[in-house]
N, CA, C and O atoms as a Tripos MOL2 file, in Angstrom:
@<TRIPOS>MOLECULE
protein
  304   303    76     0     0
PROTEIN
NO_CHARGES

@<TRIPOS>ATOM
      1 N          15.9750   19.1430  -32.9530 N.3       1 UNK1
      2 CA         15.1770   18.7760  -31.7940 C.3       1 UNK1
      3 C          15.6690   19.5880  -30.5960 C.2       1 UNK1
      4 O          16.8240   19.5080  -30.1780 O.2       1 UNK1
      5 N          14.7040   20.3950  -30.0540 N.am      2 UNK2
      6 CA         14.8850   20.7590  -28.6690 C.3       2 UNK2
      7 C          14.3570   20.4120  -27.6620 C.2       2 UNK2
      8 O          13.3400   19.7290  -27.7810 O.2       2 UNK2
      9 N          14.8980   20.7870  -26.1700 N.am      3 UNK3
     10 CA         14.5230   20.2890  -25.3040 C.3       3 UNK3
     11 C          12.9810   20.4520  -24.9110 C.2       3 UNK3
     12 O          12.1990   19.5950  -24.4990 O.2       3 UNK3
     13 N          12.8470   21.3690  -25.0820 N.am      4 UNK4
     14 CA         11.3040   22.3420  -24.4280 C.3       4 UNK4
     15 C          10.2780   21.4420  -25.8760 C.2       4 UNK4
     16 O           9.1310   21.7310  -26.2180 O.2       4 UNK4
     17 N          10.8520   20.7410  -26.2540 N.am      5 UNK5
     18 CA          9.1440   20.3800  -27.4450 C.3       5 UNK5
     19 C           9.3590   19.3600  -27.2790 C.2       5 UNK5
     20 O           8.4800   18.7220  -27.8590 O.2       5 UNK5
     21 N          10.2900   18.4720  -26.6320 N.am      6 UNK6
     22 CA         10.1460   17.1830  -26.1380 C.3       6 UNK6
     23 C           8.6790   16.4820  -25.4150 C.2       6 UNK6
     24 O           8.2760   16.8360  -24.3070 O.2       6 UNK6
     25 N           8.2040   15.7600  -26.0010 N.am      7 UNK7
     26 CA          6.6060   14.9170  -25.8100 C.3       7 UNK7
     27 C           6.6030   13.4730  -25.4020 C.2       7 UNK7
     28 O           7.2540   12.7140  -26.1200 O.2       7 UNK7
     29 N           6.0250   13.0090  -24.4460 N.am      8 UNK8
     30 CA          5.9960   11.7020  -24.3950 C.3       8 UNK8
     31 C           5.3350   10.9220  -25.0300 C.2       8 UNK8
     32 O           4.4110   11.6050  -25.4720 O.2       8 UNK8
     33 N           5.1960    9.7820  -25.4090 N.am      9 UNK9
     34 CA          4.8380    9.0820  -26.6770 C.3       9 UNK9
     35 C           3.4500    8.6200  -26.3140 C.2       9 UNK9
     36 O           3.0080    8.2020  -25.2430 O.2       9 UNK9
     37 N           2.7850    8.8360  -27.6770 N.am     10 UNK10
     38 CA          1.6980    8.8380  -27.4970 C.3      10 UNK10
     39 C           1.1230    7.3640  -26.6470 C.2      10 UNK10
     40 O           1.5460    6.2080  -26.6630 O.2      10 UNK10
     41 N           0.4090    7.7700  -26.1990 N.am     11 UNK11
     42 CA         -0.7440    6.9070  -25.2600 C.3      11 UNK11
     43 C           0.1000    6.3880  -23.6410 C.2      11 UNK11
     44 O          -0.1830    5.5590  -22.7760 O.2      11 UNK11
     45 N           1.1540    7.3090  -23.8210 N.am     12 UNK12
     46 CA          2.3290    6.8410  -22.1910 C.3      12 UNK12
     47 C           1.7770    7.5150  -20.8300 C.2      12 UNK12
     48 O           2.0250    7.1550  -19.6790 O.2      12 UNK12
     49 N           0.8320    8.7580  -21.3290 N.am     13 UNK13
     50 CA          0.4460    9.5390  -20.4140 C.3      13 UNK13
     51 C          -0.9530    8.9950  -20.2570 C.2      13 UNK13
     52 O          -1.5290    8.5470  -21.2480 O.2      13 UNK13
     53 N          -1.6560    9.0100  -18.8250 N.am     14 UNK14
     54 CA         -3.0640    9.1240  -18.8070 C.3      14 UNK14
     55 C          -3.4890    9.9130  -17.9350 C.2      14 UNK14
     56 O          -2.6930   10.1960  -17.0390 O.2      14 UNK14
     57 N          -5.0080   10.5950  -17.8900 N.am     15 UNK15
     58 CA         -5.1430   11.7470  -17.0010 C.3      15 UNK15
     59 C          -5.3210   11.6440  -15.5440 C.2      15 UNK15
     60 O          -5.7730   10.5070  -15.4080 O.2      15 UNK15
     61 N          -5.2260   12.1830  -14.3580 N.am     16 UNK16
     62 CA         -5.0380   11.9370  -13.0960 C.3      16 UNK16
     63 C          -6.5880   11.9130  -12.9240 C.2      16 UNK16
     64 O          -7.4870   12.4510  -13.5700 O.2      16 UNK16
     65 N          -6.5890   11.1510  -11.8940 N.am     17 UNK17
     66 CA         -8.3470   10.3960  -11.4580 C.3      17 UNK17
     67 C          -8.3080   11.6080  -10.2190 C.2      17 UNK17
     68 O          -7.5140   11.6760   -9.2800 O.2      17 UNK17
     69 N          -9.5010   12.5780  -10.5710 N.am     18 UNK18
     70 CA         -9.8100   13.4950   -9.9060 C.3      18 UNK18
     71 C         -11.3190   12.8990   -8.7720 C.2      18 UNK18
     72 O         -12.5320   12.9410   -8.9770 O.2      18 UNK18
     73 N         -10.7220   12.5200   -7.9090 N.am     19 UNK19
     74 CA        -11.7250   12.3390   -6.8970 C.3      19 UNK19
     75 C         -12.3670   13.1440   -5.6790 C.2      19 UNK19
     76 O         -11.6500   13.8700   -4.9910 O.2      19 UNK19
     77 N         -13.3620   13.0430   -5.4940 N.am     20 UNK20
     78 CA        -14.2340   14.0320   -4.6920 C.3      20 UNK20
     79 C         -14.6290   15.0400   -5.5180 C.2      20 UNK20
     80 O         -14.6830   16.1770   -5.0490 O.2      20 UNK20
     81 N         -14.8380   14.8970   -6.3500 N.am     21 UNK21
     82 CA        -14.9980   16.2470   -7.3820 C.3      21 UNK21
     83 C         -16.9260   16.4990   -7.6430 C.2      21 UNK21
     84 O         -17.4920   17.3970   -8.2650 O.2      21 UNK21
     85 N         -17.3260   15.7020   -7.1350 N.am     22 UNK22
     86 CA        -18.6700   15.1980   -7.4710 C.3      22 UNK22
     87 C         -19.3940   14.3090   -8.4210 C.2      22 UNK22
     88 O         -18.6620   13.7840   -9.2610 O.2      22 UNK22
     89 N         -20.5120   14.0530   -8.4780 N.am     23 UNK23
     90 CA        -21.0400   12.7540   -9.0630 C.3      23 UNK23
     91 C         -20.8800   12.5260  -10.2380 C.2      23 UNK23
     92 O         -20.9300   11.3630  -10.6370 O.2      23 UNK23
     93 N         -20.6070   13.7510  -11.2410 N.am     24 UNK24
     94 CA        -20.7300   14.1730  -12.5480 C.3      24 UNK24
     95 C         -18.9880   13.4990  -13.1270 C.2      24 UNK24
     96 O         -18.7770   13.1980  -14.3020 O.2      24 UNK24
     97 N         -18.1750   13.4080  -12.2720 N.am     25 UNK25
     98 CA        -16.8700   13.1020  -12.3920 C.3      25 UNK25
     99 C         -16.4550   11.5890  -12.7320 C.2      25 UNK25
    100 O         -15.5650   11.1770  -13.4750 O.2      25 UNK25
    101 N         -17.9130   10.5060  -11.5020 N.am     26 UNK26
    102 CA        -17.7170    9.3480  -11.8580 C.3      26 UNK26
    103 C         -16.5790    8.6020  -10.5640 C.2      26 UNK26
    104 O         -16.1680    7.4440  -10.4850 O.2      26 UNK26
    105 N         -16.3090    9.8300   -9.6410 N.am     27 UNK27
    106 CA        -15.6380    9.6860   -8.5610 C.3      27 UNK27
    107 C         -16.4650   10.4080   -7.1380 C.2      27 UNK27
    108 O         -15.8980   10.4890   -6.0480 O.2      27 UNK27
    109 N         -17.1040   10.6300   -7.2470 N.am     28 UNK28
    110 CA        -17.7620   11.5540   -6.4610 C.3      28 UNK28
    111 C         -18.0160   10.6290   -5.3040 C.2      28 UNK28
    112 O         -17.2600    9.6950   -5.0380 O.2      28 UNK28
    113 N         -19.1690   10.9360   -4.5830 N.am     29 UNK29
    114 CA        -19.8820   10.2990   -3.3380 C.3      29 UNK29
    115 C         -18.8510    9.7500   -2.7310 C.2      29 UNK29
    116 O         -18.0360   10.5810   -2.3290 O.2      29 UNK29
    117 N         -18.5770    8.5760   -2.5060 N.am     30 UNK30
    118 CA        -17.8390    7.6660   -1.7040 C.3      30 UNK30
    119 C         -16.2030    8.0620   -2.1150 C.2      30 UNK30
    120 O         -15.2320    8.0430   -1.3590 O.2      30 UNK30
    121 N         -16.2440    8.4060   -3.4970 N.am     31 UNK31
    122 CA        -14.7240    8.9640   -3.5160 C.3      31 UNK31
    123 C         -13.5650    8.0120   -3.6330 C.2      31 UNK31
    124 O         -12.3750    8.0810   -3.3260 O.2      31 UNK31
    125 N         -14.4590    6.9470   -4.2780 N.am     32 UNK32
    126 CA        -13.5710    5.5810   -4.1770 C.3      32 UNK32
    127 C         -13.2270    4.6310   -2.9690 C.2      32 UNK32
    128 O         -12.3980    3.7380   -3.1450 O.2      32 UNK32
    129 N         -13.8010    4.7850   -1.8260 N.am     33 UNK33
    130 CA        -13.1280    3.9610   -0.5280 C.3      33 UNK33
    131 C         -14.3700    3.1640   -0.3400 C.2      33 UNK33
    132 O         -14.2500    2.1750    0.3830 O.2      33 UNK33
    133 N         -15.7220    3.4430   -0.9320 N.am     34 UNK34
    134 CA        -16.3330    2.2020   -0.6300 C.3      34 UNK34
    135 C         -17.3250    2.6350    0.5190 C.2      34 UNK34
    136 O         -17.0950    3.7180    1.0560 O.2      34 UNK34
    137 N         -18.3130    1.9560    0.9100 N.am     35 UNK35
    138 CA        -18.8460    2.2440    1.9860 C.3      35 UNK35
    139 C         -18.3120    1.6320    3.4410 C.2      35 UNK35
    140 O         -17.8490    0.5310    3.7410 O.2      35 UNK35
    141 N         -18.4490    2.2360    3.8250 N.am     36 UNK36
    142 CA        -18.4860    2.1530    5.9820 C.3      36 UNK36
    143 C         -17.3200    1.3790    5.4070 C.2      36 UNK36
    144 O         -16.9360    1.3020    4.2400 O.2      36 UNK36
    145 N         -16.6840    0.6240    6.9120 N.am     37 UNK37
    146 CA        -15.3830   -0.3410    7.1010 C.3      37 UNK37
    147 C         -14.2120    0.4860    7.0500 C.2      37 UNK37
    148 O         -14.0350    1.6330    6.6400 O.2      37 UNK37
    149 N         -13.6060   -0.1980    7.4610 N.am     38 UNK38
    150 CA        -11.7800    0.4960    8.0660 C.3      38 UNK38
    151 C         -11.3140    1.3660    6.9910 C.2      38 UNK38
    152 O         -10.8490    2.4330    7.3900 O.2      38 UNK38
    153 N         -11.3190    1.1730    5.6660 N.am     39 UNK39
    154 CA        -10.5740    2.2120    4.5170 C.3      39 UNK39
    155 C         -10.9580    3.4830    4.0820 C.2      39 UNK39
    156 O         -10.3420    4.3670    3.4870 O.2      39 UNK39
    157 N         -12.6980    3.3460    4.7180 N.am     40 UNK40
    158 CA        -13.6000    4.6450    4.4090 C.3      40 UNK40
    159 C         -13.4290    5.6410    5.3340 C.2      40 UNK40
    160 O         -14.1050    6.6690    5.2920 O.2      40 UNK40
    161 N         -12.2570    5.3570    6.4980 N.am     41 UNK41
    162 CA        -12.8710    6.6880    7.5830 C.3      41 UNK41
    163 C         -11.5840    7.6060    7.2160 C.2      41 UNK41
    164 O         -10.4940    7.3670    6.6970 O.2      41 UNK41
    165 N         -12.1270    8.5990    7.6530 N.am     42 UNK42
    166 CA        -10.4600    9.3020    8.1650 C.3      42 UNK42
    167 C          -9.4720    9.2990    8.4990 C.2      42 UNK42
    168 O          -9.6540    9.8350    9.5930 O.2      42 UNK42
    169 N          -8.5470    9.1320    8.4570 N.am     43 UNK43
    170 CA         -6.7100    9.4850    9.1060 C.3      43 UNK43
    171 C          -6.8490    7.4060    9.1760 C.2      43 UNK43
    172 O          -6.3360    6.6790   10.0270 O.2      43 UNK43
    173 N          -7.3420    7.1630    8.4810 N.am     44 UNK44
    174 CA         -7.3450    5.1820    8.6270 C.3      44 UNK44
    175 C          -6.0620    4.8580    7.9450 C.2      44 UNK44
    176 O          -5.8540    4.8060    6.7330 O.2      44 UNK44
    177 N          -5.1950    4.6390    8.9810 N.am     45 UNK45
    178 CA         -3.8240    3.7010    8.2110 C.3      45 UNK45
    179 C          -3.6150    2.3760    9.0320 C.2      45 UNK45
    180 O          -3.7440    2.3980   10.2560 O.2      45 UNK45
    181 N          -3.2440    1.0470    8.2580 N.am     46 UNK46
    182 CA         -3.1650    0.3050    8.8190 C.3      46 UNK46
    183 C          -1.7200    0.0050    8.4860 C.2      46 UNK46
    184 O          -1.2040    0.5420    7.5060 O.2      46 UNK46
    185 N          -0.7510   -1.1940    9.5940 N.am     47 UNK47
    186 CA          0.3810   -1.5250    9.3110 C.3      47 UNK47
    187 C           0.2740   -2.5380    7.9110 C.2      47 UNK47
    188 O          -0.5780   -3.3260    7.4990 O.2      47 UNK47
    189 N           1.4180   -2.1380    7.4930 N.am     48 UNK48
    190 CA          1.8180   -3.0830    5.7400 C.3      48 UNK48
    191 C           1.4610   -4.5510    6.5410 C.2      48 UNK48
    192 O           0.4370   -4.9340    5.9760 O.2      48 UNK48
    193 N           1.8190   -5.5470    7.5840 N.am     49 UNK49
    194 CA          1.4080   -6.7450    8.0340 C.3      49 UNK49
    195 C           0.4330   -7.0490    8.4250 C.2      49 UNK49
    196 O           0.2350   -8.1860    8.8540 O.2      49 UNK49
    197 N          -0.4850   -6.1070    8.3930 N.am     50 UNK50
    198 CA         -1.7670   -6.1700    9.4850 C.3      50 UNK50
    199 C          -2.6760   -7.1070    7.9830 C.2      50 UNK50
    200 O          -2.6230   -6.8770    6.7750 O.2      50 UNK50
    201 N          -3.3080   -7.9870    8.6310 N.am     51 UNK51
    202 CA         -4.1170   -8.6890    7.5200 C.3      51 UNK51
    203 C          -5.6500   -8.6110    7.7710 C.2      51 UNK51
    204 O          -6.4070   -9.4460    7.2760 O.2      51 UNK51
    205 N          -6.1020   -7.5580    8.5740 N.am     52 UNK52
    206 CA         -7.6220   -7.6530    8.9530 C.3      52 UNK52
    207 C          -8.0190   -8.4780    9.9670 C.2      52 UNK52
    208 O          -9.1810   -8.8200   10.1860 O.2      52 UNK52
    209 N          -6.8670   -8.8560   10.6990 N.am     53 UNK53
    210 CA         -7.7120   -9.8590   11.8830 C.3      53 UNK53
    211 C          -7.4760  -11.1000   11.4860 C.2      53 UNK53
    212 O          -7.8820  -11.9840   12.2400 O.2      53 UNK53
    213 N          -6.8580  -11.4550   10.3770 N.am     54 UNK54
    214 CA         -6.5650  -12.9860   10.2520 C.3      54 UNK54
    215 C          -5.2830  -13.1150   10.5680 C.2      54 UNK54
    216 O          -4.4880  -12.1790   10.4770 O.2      54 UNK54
    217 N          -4.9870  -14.2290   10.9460 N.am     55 UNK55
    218 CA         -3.8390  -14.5810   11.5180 C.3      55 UNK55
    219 C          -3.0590  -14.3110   11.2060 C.2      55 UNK55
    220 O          -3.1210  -14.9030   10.1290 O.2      55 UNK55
    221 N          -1.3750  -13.4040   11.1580 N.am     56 UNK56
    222 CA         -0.8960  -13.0620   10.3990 C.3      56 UNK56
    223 C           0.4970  -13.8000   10.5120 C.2      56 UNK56
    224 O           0.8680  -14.4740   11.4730 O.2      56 UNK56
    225 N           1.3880  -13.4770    9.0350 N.am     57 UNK57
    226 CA          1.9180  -15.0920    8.4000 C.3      57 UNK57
    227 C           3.1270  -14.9710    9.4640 C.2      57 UNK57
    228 O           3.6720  -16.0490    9.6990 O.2      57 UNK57
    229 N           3.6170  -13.9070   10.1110 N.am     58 UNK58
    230 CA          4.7270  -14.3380   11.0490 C.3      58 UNK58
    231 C           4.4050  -15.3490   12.2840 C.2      58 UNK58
    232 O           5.1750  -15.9110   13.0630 O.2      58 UNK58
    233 N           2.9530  -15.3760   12.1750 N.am     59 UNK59
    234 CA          2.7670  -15.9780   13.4510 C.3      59 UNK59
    235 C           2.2560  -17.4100   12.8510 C.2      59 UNK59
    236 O           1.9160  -18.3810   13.5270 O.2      59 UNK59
    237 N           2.2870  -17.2880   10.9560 N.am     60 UNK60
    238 CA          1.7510  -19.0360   11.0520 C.3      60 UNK60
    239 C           2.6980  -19.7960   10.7310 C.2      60 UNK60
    240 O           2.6480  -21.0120   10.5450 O.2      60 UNK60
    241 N           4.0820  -18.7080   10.6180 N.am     61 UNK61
    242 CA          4.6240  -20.2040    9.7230 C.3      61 UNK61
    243 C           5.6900  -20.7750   11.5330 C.2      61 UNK61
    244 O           6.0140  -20.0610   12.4830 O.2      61 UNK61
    245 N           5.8630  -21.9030   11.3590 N.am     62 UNK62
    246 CA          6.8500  -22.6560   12.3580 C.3      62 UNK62
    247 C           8.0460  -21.5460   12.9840 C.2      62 UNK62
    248 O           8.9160  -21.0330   12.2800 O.2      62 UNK62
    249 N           7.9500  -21.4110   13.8170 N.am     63 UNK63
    250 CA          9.6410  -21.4530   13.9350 C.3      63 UNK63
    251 C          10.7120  -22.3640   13.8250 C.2      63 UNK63
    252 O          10.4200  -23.5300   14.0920 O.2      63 UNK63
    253 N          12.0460  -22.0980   13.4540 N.am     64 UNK64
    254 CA         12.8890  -22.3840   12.8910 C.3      64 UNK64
    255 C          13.9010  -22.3760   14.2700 C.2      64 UNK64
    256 O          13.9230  -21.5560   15.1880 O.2      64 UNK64
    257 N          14.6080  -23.4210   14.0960 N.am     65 UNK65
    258 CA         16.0260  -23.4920   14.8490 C.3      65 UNK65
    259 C          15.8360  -23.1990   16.6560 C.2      65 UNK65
    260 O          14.8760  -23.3530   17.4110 O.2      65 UNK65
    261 N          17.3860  -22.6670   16.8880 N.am     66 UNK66
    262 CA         17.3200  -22.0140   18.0670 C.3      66 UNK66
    263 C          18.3350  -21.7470   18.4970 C.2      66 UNK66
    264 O          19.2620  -22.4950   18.1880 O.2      66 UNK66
    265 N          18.6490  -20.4820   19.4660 N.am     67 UNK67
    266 CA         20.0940  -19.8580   20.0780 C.3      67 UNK67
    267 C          20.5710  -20.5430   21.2890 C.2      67 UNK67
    268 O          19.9910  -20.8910   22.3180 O.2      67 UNK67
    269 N          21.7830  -20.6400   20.8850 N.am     68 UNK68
    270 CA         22.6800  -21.7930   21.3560 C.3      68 UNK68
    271 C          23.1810  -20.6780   22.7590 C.2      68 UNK68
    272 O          24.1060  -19.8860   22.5780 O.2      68 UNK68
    273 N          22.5780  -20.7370   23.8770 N.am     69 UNK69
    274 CA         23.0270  -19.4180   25.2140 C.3      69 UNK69
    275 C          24.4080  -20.2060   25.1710 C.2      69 UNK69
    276 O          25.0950  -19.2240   24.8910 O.2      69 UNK69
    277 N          25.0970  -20.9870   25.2220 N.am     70 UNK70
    278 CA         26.4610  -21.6920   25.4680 C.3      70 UNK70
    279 C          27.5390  -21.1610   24.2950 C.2      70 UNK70
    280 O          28.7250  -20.9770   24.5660 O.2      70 UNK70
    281 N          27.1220  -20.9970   23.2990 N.am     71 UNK71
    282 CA         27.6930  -20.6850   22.1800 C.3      71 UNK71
    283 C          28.7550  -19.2750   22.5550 C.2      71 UNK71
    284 O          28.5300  -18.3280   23.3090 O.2      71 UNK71
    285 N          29.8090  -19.5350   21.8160 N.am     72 UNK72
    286 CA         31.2490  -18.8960   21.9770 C.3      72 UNK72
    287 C          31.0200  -17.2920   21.0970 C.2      72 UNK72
    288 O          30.1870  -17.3430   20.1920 O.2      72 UNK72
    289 N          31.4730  -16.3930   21.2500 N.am     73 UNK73
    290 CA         31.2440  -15.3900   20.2910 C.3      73 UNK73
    291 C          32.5750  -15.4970   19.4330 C.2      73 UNK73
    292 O          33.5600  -15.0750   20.0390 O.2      73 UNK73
    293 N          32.8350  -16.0130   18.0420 N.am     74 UNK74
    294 CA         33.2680  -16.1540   17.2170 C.3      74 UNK74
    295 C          33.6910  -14.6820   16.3130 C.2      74 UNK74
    296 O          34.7180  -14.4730   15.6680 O.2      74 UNK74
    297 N          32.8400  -14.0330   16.4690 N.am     75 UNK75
    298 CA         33.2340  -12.8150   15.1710 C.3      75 UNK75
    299 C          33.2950  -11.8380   16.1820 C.2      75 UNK75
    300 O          32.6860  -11.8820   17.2500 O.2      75 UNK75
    301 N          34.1960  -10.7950   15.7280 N.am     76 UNK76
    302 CA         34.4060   -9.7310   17.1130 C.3      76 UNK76
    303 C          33.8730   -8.2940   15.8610 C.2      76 UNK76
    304 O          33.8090   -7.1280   16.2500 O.2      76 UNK76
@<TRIPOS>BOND
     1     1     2 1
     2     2     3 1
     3     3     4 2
     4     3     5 am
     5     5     6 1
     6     6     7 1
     7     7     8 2
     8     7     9 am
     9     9    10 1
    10    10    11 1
    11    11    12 2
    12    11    13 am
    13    13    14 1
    14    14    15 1
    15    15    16 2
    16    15    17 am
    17    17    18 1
    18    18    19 1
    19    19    20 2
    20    19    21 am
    21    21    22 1
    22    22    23 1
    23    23    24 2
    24    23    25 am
    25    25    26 1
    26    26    27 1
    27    27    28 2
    28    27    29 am
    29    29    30 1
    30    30    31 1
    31    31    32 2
    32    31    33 am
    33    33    34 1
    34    34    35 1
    35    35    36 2
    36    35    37 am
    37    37    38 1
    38    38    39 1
    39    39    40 2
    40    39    41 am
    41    41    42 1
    42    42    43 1
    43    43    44 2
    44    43    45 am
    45    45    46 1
    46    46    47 1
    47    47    48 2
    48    47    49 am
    49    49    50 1
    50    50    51 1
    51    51    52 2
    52    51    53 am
    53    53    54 1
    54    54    55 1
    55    55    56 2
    56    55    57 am
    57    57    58 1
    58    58    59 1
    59    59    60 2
    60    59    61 am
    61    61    62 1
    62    62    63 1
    63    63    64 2
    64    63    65 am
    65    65    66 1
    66    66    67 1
    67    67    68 2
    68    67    69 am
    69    69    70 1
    70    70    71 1
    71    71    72 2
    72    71    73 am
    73    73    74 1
    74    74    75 1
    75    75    76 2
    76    75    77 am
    77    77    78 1
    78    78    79 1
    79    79    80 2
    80    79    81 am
    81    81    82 1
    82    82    83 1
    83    83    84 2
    84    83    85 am
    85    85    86 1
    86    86    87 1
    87    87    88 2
    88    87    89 am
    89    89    90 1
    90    90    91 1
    91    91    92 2
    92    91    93 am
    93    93    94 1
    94    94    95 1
    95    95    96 2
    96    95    97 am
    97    97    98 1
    98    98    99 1
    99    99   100 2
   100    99   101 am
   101   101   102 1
   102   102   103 1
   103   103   104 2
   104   103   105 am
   105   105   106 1
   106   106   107 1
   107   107   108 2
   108   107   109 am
   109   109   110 1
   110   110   111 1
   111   111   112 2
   112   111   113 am
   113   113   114 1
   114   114   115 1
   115   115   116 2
   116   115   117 am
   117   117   118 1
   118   118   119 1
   119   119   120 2
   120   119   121 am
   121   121   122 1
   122   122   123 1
   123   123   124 2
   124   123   125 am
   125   125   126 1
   126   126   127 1
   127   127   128 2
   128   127   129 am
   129   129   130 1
   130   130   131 1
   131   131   132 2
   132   131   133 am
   133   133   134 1
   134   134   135 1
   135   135   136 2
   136   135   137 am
   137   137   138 1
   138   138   139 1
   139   139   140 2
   140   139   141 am
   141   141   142 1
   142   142   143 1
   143   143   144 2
   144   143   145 am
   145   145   146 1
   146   146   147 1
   147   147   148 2
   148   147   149 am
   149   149   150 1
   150   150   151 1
   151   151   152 2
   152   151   153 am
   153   153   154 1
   154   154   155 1
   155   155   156 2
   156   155   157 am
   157   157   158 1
   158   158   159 1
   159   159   160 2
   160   159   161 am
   161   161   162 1
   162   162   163 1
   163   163   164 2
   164   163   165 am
   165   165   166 1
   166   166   167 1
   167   167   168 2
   168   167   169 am
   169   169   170 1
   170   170   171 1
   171   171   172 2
   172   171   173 am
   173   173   174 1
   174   174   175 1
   175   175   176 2
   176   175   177 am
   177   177   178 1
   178   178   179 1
   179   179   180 2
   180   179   181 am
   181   181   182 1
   182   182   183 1
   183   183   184 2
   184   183   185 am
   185   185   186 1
   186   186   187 1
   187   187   188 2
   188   187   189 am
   189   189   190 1
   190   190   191 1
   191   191   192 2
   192   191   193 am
   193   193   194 1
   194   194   195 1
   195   195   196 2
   196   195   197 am
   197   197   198 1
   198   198   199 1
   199   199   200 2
   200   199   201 am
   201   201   202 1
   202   202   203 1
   203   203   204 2
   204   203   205 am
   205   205   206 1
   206   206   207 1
   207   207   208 2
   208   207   209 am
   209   209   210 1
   210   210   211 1
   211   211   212 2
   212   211   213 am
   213   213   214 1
   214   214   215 1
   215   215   216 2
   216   215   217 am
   217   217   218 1
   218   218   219 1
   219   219   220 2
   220   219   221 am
   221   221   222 1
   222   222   223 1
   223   223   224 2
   224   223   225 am
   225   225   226 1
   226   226   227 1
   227   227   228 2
   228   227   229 am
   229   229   230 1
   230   230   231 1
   231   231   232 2
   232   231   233 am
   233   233   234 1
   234   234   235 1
   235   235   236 2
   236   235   237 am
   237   237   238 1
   238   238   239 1
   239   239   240 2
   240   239   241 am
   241   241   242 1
   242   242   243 1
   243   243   244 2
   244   243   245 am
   245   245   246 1
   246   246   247 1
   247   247   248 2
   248   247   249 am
   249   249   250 1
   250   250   251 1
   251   251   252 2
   252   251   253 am
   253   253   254 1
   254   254   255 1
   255   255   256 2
   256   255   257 am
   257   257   258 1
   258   258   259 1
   259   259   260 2
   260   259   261 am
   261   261   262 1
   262   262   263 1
   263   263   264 2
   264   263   265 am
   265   265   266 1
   266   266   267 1
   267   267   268 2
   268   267   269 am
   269   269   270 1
   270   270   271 1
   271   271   272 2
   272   271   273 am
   273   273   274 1
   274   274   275 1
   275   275   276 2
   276   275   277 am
   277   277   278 1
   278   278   279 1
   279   279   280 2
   280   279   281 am
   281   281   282 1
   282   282   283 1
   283   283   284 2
   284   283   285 am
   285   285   286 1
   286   286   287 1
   287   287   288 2
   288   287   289 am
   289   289   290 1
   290   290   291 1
   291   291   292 2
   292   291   293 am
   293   293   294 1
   294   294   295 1
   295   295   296 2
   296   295   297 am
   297   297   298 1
   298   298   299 1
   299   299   300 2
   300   299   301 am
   301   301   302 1
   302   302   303 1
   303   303   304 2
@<TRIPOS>SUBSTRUCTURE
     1 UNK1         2 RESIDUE 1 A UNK
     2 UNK2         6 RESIDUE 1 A UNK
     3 UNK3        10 RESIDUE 1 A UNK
     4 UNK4        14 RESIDUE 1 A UNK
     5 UNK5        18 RESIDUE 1 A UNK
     6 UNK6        22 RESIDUE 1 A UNK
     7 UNK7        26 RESIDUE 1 A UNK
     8 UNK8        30 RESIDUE 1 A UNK
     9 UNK9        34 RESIDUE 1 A UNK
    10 UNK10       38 RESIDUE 1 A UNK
    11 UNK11       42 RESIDUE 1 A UNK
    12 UNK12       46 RESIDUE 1 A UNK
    13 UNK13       50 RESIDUE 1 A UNK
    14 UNK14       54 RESIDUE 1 A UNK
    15 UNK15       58 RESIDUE 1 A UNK
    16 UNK16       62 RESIDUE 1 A UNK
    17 UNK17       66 RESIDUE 1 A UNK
    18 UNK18       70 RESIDUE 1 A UNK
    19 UNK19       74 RESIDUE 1 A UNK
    20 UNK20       78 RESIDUE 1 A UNK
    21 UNK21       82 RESIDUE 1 A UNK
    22 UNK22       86 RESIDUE 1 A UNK
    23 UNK23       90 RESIDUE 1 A UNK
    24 UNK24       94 RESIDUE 1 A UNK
    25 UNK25       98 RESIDUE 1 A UNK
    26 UNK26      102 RESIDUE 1 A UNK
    27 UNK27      106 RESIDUE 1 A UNK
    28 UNK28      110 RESIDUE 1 A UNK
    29 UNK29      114 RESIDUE 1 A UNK
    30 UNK30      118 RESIDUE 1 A UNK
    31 UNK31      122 RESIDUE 1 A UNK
    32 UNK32      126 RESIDUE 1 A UNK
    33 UNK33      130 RESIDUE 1 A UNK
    34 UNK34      134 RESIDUE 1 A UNK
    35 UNK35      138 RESIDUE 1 A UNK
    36 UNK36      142 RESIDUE 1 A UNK
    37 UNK37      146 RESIDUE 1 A UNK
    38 UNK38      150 RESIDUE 1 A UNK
    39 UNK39      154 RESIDUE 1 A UNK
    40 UNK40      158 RESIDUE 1 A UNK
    41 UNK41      162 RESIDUE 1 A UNK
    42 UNK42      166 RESIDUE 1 A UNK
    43 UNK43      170 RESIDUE 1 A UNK
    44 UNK44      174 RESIDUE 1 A UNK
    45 UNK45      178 RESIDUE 1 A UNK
    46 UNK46      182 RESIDUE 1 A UNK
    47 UNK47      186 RESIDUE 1 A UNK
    48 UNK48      190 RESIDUE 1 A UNK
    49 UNK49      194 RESIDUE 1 A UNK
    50 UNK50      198 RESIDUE 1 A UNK
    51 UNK51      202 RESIDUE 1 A UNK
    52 UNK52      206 RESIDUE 1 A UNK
    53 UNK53      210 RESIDUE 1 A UNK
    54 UNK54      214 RESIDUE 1 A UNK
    55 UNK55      218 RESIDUE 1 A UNK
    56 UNK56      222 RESIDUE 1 A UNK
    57 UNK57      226 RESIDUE 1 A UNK
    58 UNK58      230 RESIDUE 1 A UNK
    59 UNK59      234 RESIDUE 1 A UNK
    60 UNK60      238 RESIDUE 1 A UNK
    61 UNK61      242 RESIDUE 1 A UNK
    62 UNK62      246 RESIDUE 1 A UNK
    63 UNK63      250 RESIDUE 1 A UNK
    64 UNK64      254 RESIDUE 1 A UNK
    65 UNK65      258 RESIDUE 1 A UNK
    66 UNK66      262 RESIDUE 1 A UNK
    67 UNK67      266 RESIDUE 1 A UNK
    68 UNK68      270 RESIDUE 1 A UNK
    69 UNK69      274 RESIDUE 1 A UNK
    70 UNK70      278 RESIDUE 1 A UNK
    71 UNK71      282 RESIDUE 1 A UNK
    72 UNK72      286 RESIDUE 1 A UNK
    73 UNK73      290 RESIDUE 1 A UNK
    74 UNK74      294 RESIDUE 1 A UNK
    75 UNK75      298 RESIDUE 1 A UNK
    76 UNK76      302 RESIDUE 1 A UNK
């Protein structure tokens, strides 16, 4: 066995989804993003937290506890 004829096992590989290629491809037109709305335009990135306008979960869940301004600094 050599290195250079080394193969990955069958069915591990699948072929890369060639999009924009045209209609005949099965990716064509829309190119996968769908029509109109935020994912279809150009240079469109949204933040990983951003939830579309719904409330988002840092802001639903409770806050917790609270900082003690009196409190001693303990660890140097």
């Amino acid at each position: 066995m050599k290195l250079g004829t080394l193969k990955p096992a069958k069915g591990a590989t699948k072929n890369r989804k060639r999009i924009g290629r045209g209609t005949g491809s099965g990716h064509g037109g829309t190119s996968t993003r769908g029509h109109k709305g935020q994912g279809a335009r150009t240079g469109s990135t949204t933040r990983p937290w951003f939830e579309g306008g719904q409330m988002p979960l840092q802001r639903r869940l409770p806050k917790r506890g609270f900082t003690n301004v009196h409190a001693k600094p303990w660890r140097s």
